[in-house]
N, C-alpha and C positions, 0 to 999 in steps of 0.2 A: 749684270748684263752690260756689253759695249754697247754707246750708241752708233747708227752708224758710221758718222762722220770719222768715230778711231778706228771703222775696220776697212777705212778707204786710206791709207796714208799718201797713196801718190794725188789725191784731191791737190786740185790747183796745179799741177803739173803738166804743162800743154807741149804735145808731141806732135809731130809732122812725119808721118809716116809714107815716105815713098818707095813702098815696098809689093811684091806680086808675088802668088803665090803661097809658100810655107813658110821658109825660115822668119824672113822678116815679120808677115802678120802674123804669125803664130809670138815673136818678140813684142809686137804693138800690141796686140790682145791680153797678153800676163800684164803690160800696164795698165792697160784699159781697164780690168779687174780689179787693182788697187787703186783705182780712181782718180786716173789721169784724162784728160779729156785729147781724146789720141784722134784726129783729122785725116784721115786717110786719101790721099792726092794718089787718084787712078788717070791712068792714060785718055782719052774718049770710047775707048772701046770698053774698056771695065777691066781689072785683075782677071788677068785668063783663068782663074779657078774659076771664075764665075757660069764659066761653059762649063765645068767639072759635073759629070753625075755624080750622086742621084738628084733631078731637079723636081722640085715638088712646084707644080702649079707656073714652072717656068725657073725657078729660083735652085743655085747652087747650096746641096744642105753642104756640102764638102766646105765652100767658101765661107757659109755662116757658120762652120765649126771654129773658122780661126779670123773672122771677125767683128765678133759681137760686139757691141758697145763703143763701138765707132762712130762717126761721121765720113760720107763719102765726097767728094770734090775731082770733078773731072778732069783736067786741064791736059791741053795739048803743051809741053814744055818747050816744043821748038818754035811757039807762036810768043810773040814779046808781050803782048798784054795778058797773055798767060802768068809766063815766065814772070813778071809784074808782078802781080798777084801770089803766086809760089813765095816770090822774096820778102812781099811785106807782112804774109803770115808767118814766114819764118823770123823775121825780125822779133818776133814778140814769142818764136816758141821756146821753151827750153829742151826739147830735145829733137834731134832727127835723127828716122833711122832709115835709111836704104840700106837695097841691094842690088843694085845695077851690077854691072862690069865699071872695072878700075877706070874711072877718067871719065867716065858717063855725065855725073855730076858734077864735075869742074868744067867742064864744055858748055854745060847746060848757063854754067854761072852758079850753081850750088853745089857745090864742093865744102867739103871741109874749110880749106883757107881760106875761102871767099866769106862765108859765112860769119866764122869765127873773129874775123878781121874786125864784121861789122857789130856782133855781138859775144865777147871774150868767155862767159858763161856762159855758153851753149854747150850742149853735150850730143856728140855727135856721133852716130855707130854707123859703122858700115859694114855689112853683111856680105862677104865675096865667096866664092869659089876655093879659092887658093890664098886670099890675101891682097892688099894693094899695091903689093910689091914684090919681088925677086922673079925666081926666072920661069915661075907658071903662073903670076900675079893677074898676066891680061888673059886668060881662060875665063869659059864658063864650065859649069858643072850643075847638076843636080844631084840627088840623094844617091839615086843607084851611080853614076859615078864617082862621088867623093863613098859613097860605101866601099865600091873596088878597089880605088886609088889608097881608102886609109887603111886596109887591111880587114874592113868586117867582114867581106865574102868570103875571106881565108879559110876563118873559121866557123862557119854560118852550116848548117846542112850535116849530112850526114859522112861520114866518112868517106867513102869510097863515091859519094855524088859529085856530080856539077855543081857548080858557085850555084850559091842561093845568097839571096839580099836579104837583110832581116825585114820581116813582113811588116813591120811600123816604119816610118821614115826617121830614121835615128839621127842621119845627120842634119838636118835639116832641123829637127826638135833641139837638139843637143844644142847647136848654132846660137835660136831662139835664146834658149835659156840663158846663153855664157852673155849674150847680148845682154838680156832685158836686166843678168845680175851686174852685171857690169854699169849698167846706167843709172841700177838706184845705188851704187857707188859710191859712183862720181856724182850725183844729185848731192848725197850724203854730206859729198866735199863741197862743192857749189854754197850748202846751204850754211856751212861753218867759214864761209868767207874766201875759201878758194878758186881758184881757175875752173872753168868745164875743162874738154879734153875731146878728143878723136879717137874714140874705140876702134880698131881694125878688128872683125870675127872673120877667120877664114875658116869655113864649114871643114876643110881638111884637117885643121890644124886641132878645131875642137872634136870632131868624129876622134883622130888618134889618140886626144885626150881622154874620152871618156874609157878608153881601152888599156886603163891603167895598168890591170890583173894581164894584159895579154903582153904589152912594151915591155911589162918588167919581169915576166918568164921569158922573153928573148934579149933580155937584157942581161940577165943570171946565166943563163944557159947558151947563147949565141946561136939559138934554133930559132927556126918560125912555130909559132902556136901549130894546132893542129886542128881539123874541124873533128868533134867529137859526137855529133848529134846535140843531143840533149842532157848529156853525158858532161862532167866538169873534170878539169885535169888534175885539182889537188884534194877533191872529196869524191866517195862513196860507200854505197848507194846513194847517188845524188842527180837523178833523172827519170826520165818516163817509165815508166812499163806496162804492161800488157796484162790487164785482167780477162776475166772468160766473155766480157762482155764490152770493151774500149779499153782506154788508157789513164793512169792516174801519174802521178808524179811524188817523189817522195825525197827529204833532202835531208841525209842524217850525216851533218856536217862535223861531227865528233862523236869520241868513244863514246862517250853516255845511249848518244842517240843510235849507234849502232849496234849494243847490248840491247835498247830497246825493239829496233826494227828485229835482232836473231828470237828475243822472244818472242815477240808478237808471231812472225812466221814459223815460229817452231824449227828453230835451225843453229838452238845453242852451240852444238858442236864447231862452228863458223867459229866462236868465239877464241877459240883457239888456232884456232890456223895461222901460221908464221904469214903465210900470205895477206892478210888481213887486221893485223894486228893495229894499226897506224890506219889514219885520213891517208897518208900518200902512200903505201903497201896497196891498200882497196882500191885508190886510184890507179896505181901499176898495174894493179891486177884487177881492174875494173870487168873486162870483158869474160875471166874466169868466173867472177862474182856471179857477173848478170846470168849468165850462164845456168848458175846455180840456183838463182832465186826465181827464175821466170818459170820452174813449173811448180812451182807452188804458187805464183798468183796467178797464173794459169787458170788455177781450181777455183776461185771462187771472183765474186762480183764487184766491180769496183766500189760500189757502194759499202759493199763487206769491208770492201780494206780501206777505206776511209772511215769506217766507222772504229773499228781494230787500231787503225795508227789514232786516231784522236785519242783514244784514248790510253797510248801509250806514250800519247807528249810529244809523236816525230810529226816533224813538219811536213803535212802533206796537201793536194789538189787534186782535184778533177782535174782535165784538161778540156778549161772549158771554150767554147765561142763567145761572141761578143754579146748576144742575148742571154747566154747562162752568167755572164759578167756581169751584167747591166743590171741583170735581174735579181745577185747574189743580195743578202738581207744588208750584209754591213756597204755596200753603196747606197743603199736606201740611208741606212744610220747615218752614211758621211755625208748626204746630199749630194752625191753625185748627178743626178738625174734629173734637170732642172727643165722646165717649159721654153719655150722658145718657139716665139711669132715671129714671121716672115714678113716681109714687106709686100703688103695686098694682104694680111689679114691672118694665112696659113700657121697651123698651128703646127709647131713638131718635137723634137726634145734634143737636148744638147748635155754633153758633158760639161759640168761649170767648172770652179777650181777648187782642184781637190784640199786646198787647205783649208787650217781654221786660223781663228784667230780669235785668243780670249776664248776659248770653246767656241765660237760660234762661223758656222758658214758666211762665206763671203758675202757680201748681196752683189752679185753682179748682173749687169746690164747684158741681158742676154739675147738681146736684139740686132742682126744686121740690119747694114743698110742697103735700097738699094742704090744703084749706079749713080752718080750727083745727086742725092737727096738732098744735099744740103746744099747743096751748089749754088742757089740762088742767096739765098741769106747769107754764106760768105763773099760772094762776089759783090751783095750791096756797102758791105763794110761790117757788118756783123759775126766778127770772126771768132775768136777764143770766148769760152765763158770766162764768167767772171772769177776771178781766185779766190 
Protein backbone atom coordinates (compact mmCIF):
# COMPACT_ATOMS: atom_id res chain seq x y z
CA UNK A 1 0.00 0.00 0.00
CA UNK A 2 1.10 3.80 -1.03
CA UNK A 3 1.08 6.19 1.76
CA UNK A 4 -0.57 9.15 0.86
CA UNK A 5 2.08 11.55 0.60
CA UNK A 6 3.29 9.25 -2.92
CA UNK A 7 -0.09 9.57 -4.33
CA UNK A 8 0.06 13.45 -4.05
CA UNK A 9 3.24 14.18 -6.30
CA UNK A 10 2.35 17.74 -7.01
CA UNK A 11 2.50 18.23 -2.79
CA UNK A 12 4.42 21.44 -2.42
CA UNK A 13 3.72 22.82 -5.61
CA UNK A 14 1.95 26.31 -5.20
CA UNK A 15 -0.26 27.50 -8.08
CA UNK A 16 -2.02 31.04 -8.61
CA UNK A 17 -4.79 30.34 -10.41
CA UNK A 18 -6.56 33.34 -12.32
CA UNK A 19 -8.80 31.71 -14.03
CA UNK A 20 -13.13 31.64 -14.64
CA UNK A 21 -15.04 29.48 -15.62
CA UNK A 22 -14.03 25.84 -17.39
CA UNK A 23 -10.92 25.59 -19.09
CA UNK A 24 -8.67 26.97 -16.65
CA UNK A 25 -10.31 25.61 -13.22
CA UNK A 26 -11.00 22.52 -14.66
CA UNK A 27 -6.51 22.83 -15.46
CA UNK A 28 -6.24 24.15 -11.58
CA UNK A 29 -8.43 21.33 -10.16
CA UNK A 30 -6.27 18.10 -11.96
CA UNK A 31 -3.51 19.94 -9.84
CA UNK A 32 -5.16 20.45 -7.02
CA UNK A 33 -5.79 16.50 -7.05
CA UNK A 34 -2.15 15.60 -7.28
CA UNK A 35 -1.54 17.77 -4.45
CA UNK A 36 -0.67 21.04 -5.31
CA UNK A 37 -1.92 23.74 -3.18
CA UNK A 38 -3.68 25.77 -6.17
CA UNK A 39 -5.14 29.56 -4.57
CA UNK A 40 -7.63 30.48 -6.66
CA UNK A 41 -7.69 34.76 -7.06
CA UNK A 42 -11.68 35.53 -8.14
CA UNK A 43 -12.62 38.89 -9.19
CA UNK A 44 -15.02 40.59 -6.12
CA UNK A 45 -17.97 39.17 -7.58
CA UNK A 46 -17.00 35.42 -7.65
CA UNK A 47 -16.09 33.07 -10.91
CA UNK A 48 -19.37 33.63 -12.78
CA UNK A 49 -19.94 29.76 -12.68
CA UNK A 50 -20.64 30.30 -9.47
CA UNK A 51 -24.28 31.82 -10.68
CA UNK A 52 -24.21 28.50 -12.64
CA UNK A 53 -27.21 25.91 -11.74
CA UNK A 54 -27.98 23.63 -10.22
CA UNK A 55 -27.50 25.54 -6.71
CA UNK A 56 -27.99 23.64 -3.82
CA UNK A 57 -28.77 25.85 -0.64
CA UNK A 58 -27.40 28.79 -2.74
CA UNK A 59 -24.07 27.18 -3.99
CA UNK A 60 -23.02 26.50 -7.59
CA UNK A 61 -22.74 22.30 -7.67
CA UNK A 62 -21.45 23.10 -11.64
CA UNK A 63 -18.59 25.34 -9.98
CA UNK A 64 -17.80 22.83 -7.23
CA UNK A 65 -17.34 20.28 -9.99
CA UNK A 66 -14.15 22.11 -11.27
CA UNK A 67 -13.07 23.42 -8.07
CA UNK A 68 -12.54 21.41 -5.44
CA UNK A 69 -9.68 21.51 -3.25
CA UNK A 70 -8.80 25.05 -3.69
CA UNK A 71 -8.39 28.16 -1.83
CA UNK A 72 -10.57 31.28 -2.92
CA UNK A 73 -9.08 34.90 -2.65
CA UNK A 74 -11.12 37.93 -4.03
CA UNK A 75 -9.17 40.62 -5.31
CA UNK A 76 -10.13 43.61 -7.39
CA UNK A 77 -6.94 43.68 -9.84
CA UNK A 78 -7.33 47.12 -11.05
CA UNK A 79 -7.14 48.40 -7.25
CA UNK A 80 -3.06 48.73 -6.43
CA UNK A 81 -3.06 47.22 -3.00
CA UNK A 82 -4.78 44.50 -4.53
CA UNK A 83 -2.67 44.29 -7.52
CA UNK A 84 -0.01 44.29 -4.36
CA UNK A 85 -0.96 41.51 -2.90
CA UNK A 86 -1.59 39.41 -6.48
CA UNK A 87 2.33 40.03 -6.89
CA UNK A 88 3.81 39.09 -3.81
CA UNK A 89 1.79 35.69 -3.72
CA UNK A 90 3.05 35.14 -6.92
CA UNK A 91 6.45 35.75 -6.15
CA UNK A 92 6.63 32.62 -4.18
CA UNK A 93 4.24 30.69 -6.48
CA UNK A 94 5.57 28.21 -9.00
CA UNK A 95 3.01 28.18 -11.30
CA UNK A 96 0.19 30.52 -12.85
CA UNK A 97 -2.43 29.66 -14.82
CA UNK A 98 -4.93 32.31 -16.57
CA UNK A 99 -7.17 32.75 -19.07
CA UNK A 100 -7.94 36.16 -19.73
CA UNK A 101 -7.89 37.70 -23.32
CA UNK A 102 -4.24 38.21 -24.76
CA UNK A 103 -2.72 41.29 -22.87
CA UNK A 104 -5.16 41.32 -19.96
CA UNK A 105 -2.38 40.22 -17.84
CA UNK A 106 0.60 42.28 -18.87
CA UNK A 107 -1.66 45.59 -18.31
CA UNK A 108 -2.74 44.30 -15.11
CA UNK A 109 1.34 43.88 -14.37
CA UNK A 110 1.12 40.12 -14.46
CA UNK A 111 1.95 38.93 -17.42
CA UNK A 112 4.17 36.28 -18.33
CA UNK A 113 7.42 38.72 -18.77
CA UNK A 114 6.66 40.65 -15.90
CA UNK A 115 6.57 37.89 -13.68
CA UNK A 116 9.21 35.62 -15.08
CA UNK A 117 11.67 38.72 -14.93
CA UNK A 118 11.11 38.62 -11.19
CA UNK A 119 11.11 34.85 -10.64
CA UNK A 120 13.10 32.80 -13.90
CA UNK A 121 11.38 29.27 -12.53
CA UNK A 122 7.86 30.12 -12.74
CA UNK A 123 5.77 28.23 -14.98
CA UNK A 124 3.43 30.00 -16.59
CA UNK A 125 0.06 28.81 -18.82
CA UNK A 126 -2.05 30.83 -20.45
CA UNK A 127 -5.23 29.61 -21.49
CA UNK A 128 -6.78 31.81 -24.62
CA UNK A 129 -9.38 31.51 -27.27
CA UNK A 130 -7.06 31.40 -30.31
CA UNK A 131 -3.65 31.87 -28.84
CA UNK A 132 -1.49 34.98 -27.62
CA UNK A 133 -0.77 35.83 -30.95
CA UNK A 134 -1.35 35.88 -34.78
CA UNK A 135 -4.33 37.18 -36.45
CA UNK A 136 -7.37 35.87 -34.11
CA UNK A 137 -4.87 36.00 -30.98
CA UNK A 138 -7.06 39.05 -29.52
CA UNK A 139 -10.65 37.24 -29.73
CA UNK A 140 -12.55 35.55 -27.18
CA UNK A 141 -14.40 32.21 -27.53
CA UNK A 142 -15.97 29.70 -25.48
CA UNK A 143 -16.56 25.92 -26.05
CA UNK A 144 -19.53 26.19 -28.50
CA UNK A 145 -17.41 28.62 -30.55
CA UNK A 146 -14.04 27.04 -30.66
CA UNK A 147 -16.28 23.76 -31.26
CA UNK A 148 -17.67 25.49 -34.68
CA UNK A 149 -14.39 27.26 -35.52
CA UNK A 150 -12.28 23.76 -34.95
CA UNK A 151 -14.36 21.76 -37.01
CA UNK A 152 -16.35 19.53 -34.20
CA UNK A 153 -19.96 20.61 -35.30
CA UNK A 154 -18.98 19.27 -38.81
CA UNK A 155 -19.14 16.30 -37.87
CA UNK A 156 -21.37 16.14 -34.70
CA UNK A 157 -25.15 14.99 -35.29
CA UNK A 158 -26.73 13.13 -37.66
CA UNK A 159 -26.38 13.31 -41.20
CA UNK A 160 -28.74 15.20 -42.96
CA UNK A 161 -29.16 17.56 -39.30
CA UNK A 162 -28.22 20.92 -38.20
CA UNK A 163 -24.76 21.59 -36.42
CA UNK A 164 -24.90 19.94 -33.15
CA UNK A 165 -22.07 20.77 -30.51
CA UNK A 166 -20.75 17.73 -28.73
CA UNK A 167 -22.89 17.56 -25.45
CA UNK A 168 -19.74 17.63 -23.10
CA UNK A 169 -17.56 20.86 -23.37
CA UNK A 170 -14.63 19.13 -25.30
CA UNK A 171 -12.78 22.10 -25.96
CA UNK A 172 -12.71 23.69 -23.09
CA UNK A 173 -11.62 19.93 -21.16
CA UNK A 174 -9.28 19.12 -23.94
CA UNK A 175 -7.71 22.94 -23.17
CA UNK A 176 -7.63 21.93 -19.34
CA UNK A 177 -5.63 18.88 -19.94
CA UNK A 178 -2.95 19.98 -22.61
CA UNK A 179 -2.36 22.82 -19.90
CA UNK A 180 -2.28 20.96 -16.68
CA UNK A 181 0.09 18.20 -18.95
CA UNK A 182 1.95 20.66 -19.97
CA UNK A 183 2.97 22.09 -16.51
CA UNK A 184 3.87 18.88 -14.74
CA UNK A 185 6.25 19.15 -17.69
CA UNK A 186 7.84 21.81 -17.26
CA UNK A 187 7.84 21.37 -13.21
CA UNK A 188 9.56 17.93 -14.24
CA UNK A 189 12.33 20.38 -16.03
CA UNK A 190 12.24 23.12 -13.25
CA UNK A 191 12.87 20.44 -10.69
CA UNK A 192 16.26 18.97 -12.72
CA UNK A 193 17.63 22.33 -12.68
CA UNK A 194 16.03 24.00 -15.60
CA UNK A 195 14.24 27.22 -16.76
CA UNK A 196 10.16 27.43 -16.10
CA UNK A 197 8.64 28.54 -19.32
CA UNK A 198 5.20 30.25 -20.76
CA UNK A 199 2.84 27.66 -21.96
CA UNK A 200 0.47 29.41 -24.58
CA UNK A 201 -2.97 26.79 -24.86
CA UNK A 202 -5.23 28.12 -27.45
CA UNK A 203 -8.54 26.03 -26.87
CA UNK A 204 -8.69 26.14 -30.98
CA UNK A 205 -5.48 24.86 -31.48
CA UNK A 206 -5.99 22.01 -28.87
CA UNK A 207 -9.91 21.22 -29.87
CA UNK A 208 -8.25 20.42 -33.68
CA UNK A 209 -5.74 18.49 -31.94
CA UNK A 210 -7.60 16.19 -30.36
CA UNK A 211 -9.36 15.49 -33.88
CA UNK A 212 -6.49 13.51 -35.04
CA UNK A 213 -8.74 10.60 -36.88
CA UNK A 214 -10.87 13.53 -38.52
CA UNK A 215 -7.37 16.21 -39.85
CA UNK A 216 -5.71 13.10 -41.12
CA UNK A 217 -8.82 11.69 -43.25
CA UNK A 218 -8.75 15.19 -44.89
CA UNK A 219 -5.33 15.17 -44.97
CA UNK A 220 -5.31 11.65 -47.20
CA UNK A 221 -8.23 12.44 -48.97
CA UNK A 222 -8.49 16.29 -49.39
CA UNK A 223 -12.32 16.11 -48.27
CA UNK A 224 -14.09 17.40 -45.13
CA UNK A 225 -15.01 14.53 -42.66
CA UNK A 226 -18.74 13.97 -42.76
CA UNK A 227 -21.27 14.00 -39.85
CA UNK A 228 -22.25 10.20 -39.55
CA UNK A 229 -24.34 10.08 -36.47
CA UNK A 230 -23.21 7.64 -34.45
CA UNK A 231 -21.93 5.74 -37.04
CA UNK A 232 -17.76 5.74 -37.74
CA UNK A 233 -16.16 6.17 -41.16
CA UNK A 234 -13.56 3.33 -41.24
CA UNK A 235 -15.61 0.53 -38.97
CA UNK A 236 -18.74 -1.38 -38.90
CA UNK A 237 -21.19 -2.28 -37.39
CA UNK A 238 -19.78 0.38 -35.14
CA UNK A 239 -22.96 2.52 -33.68
CA UNK A 240 -26.25 2.67 -32.09
CA UNK A 241 -29.20 0.74 -32.86
CA UNK A 242 -32.55 0.21 -32.33
CA UNK A 243 -33.92 -2.66 -30.15
CA UNK A 244 -37.75 -3.39 -29.59
CA UNK A 245 -37.58 -1.50 -26.58
CA UNK A 246 -34.47 1.82 -26.83
CA UNK A 247 -31.08 1.72 -28.07
CA UNK A 248 -27.84 -0.08 -27.55
CA UNK A 249 -24.65 0.43 -29.17
CA UNK A 250 -22.19 -2.15 -30.46
CA UNK A 251 -18.48 -1.74 -32.00
CA UNK A 252 -17.11 -4.73 -34.01
CA UNK A 253 -13.99 -2.95 -34.92
CA UNK A 254 -12.50 -6.06 -36.84
CA UNK A 255 -13.14 -9.25 -38.82
CA UNK A 256 -13.22 -11.48 -35.63
CA UNK A 257 -15.75 -9.25 -34.09
CA UNK A 258 -17.82 -9.20 -37.11
CA UNK A 259 -18.05 -13.06 -37.64
CA UNK A 260 -19.02 -12.77 -34.06
CA UNK A 261 -21.81 -10.00 -34.26
CA UNK A 262 -23.25 -12.44 -38.02
CA UNK A 263 -23.35 -15.21 -35.42
CA UNK A 264 -24.85 -13.93 -32.71
CA UNK A 265 -27.68 -12.29 -35.04
CA UNK A 266 -27.96 -15.31 -37.16
CA UNK A 267 -26.99 -13.74 -40.28
CA UNK A 268 -23.97 -15.94 -41.32
CA UNK A 269 -24.66 -15.44 -44.90
CA UNK A 270 -23.34 -11.46 -44.36
CA UNK A 271 -20.10 -13.27 -44.02
CA UNK A 272 -19.73 -13.56 -47.37
CA UNK A 273 -20.85 -10.75 -49.04
CA UNK A 274 -18.21 -8.79 -51.22
CA UNK A 275 -19.77 -5.86 -49.69
CA UNK A 276 -18.75 -6.54 -46.33
CA UNK A 277 -15.70 -8.37 -46.36
CA UNK A 278 -13.27 -5.62 -44.84
CA UNK A 279 -13.74 -2.84 -41.65
CA UNK A 280 -13.61 -0.16 -44.73
CA UNK A 281 -16.11 -2.34 -47.38
CA UNK A 282 -18.84 -2.34 -43.93
CA UNK A 283 -17.95 1.20 -43.50
CA UNK A 284 -18.69 2.01 -47.40
CA UNK A 285 -21.38 0.14 -47.21
CA UNK A 286 -22.39 1.02 -43.63
CA UNK A 287 -25.99 2.23 -44.38
CA UNK A 288 -26.83 -1.10 -46.58
CA UNK A 289 -25.54 -2.93 -43.58
CA UNK A 290 -27.78 -1.11 -40.97
CA UNK A 291 -30.24 -1.51 -43.24
CA UNK A 292 -29.86 -5.22 -42.92
CA UNK A 293 -29.30 -5.70 -39.33
CA UNK A 294 -32.10 -3.37 -37.86
CA UNK A 295 -34.79 -5.81 -38.18
CA UNK A 296 -33.52 -8.34 -36.40
CA UNK A 297 -32.80 -6.21 -33.28
CA UNK A 298 -36.00 -4.92 -33.96
CA UNK A 299 -37.20 -8.28 -32.52
CA UNK A 300 -35.93 -8.46 -29.33
CA UNK A 301 -34.93 -6.40 -26.03
CA UNK A 302 -31.97 -4.45 -25.45
CA UNK A 303 -31.16 -6.32 -22.51
CA UNK A 304 -31.33 -9.63 -24.80
CA UNK A 305 -28.81 -8.21 -27.03
CA UNK A 306 -26.47 -7.28 -24.38
CA UNK A 307 -26.68 -10.26 -22.90
CA UNK A 308 -26.04 -12.30 -26.69
CA UNK A 309 -23.01 -9.76 -27.46
CA UNK A 310 -21.40 -10.24 -23.89
CA UNK A 311 -21.19 -13.14 -24.58
CA UNK A 312 -19.84 -13.35 -27.71
CA UNK A 313 -16.79 -11.07 -26.87
CA UNK A 314 -18.36 -7.73 -29.15
CA UNK A 315 -18.02 -4.83 -27.51
CA UNK A 316 -21.12 -3.52 -26.51
CA UNK A 317 -23.59 -0.66 -24.24
CA UNK A 318 -26.68 0.44 -23.21
CA UNK A 319 -26.98 3.98 -24.04
CA UNK A 320 -27.13 5.13 -20.98
CA UNK A 321 -27.67 8.70 -19.02
CA UNK A 322 -25.74 10.02 -16.43
CA UNK A 323 -27.52 8.18 -13.51
CA UNK A 324 -27.28 4.81 -15.40
CA UNK A 325 -23.37 5.95 -15.59
CA UNK A 326 -23.00 6.90 -12.12
CA UNK A 327 -24.75 4.08 -11.02
CA UNK A 328 -23.00 1.47 -13.35
CA UNK A 329 -21.11 -1.28 -10.73
CA UNK A 330 -17.33 -0.58 -12.17
CA UNK A 331 -17.65 3.40 -11.24
CA UNK A 332 -18.48 2.22 -7.76
CA UNK A 333 -15.16 -0.28 -8.25
CA UNK A 334 -13.08 2.76 -9.61
CA UNK A 335 -14.34 5.20 -7.05
CA UNK A 336 -15.72 7.45 -9.15
CA UNK A 337 -18.54 8.69 -6.86
CA UNK A 338 -17.04 10.55 -4.13
CA UNK A 339 -18.89 12.91 -1.24
CA UNK A 340 -18.51 16.23 -1.32
CA UNK A 341 -19.49 19.16 1.37
CA UNK A 342 -20.42 22.53 0.46
CA UNK A 343 -19.53 25.49 2.02
CA UNK A 344 -22.49 25.99 4.82
CA UNK A 345 -22.43 22.37 5.64
CA UNK A 346 -24.45 20.81 2.31
CA UNK A 347 -23.72 17.55 1.52
CA UNK A 348 -23.68 16.30 -2.24
CA UNK A 349 -21.49 13.99 -4.58
CA UNK A 350 -18.88 14.77 -7.11
CA UNK A 351 -16.95 12.92 -9.85
CA UNK A 352 -13.23 12.57 -8.33
CA UNK A 353 -10.32 11.63 -10.55
CA UNK A 354 -10.66 8.83 -12.32
CA UNK A 355 -7.11 7.55 -11.94
CA UNK A 356 -5.20 5.34 -9.86
CA UNK A 357 -2.09 5.25 -8.66
CA UNK A 358 -0.20 2.18 -7.29
CA UNK A 359 -3.72 0.54 -7.44
CA UNK A 360 -5.20 3.00 -5.26
CA UNK A 361 -7.75 6.08 -5.77
CA UNK A 362 -6.56 9.38 -5.48
CA UNK A 363 -7.46 10.94 -2.02
CA UNK A 364 -8.54 14.08 -3.22
CA UNK A 365 -9.90 17.22 -1.48
CA UNK A 366 -13.18 17.31 -2.70
CA UNK A 367 -14.32 20.48 -1.01
CA UNK A 368 -14.99 24.00 -2.71
CA UNK A 369 -14.68 27.08 -1.43
CA UNK A 370 -16.66 29.54 -0.98
CA UNK A 371 -16.12 33.31 -2.50
CA UNK A 372 -12.81 34.72 -0.31
CA UNK A 373 -12.78 32.05 2.23
CA UNK A 374 -9.58 32.32 2.61
CA UNK A 375 -9.30 35.89 2.00
CA UNK A 376 -8.51 36.99 5.31
CA UNK A 377 -5.57 34.65 6.19
CA UNK A 378 -3.90 35.44 2.93
CA UNK A 379 -4.14 39.08 3.06
CA UNK A 380 -2.69 39.06 6.85
CA UNK A 381 0.53 37.35 5.30
CA UNK A 382 -0.30 33.79 5.79
CA UNK A 383 -0.09 32.89 2.27
CA UNK A 384 1.29 29.36 0.73
CA UNK A 385 1.41 26.24 2.96
CA UNK A 386 4.29 24.99 3.91
CA UNK A 387 6.37 22.68 1.19
Amino acid sequence: MSDVSSLRPLAGVRVLEFCQVAAGPFCGMLLADFGADVIKVEPPEGDALRTWPPLTAGFSENFASLNRGKRSLALDLKNAEHRALALRLADEADVIVENSRPGVMDRLGLGHAALRARRPQLVYASISAYGQDGPRGGEGGFDLTIQAAAGVMSVTGEPDGAPVKAGVPIADFASGLYAAYAIAALLARVRAGGPGGHIDVPMFGATLAIAALQTSEYFGTGRNPVKLGSAHPRNAPYQAFAASDGFFAIAAGNNRLWAAVCETVGVPELLDDERFLTPTLRARHQRELKALLDPHFAGRTVADWLTAFAAAGVPHAPINGYREALADAQAAHLGLVQSQTLPGGHATQTVGCPLRLDGQVLPVDTRPPALDEHGDTLRAGDGWRPR
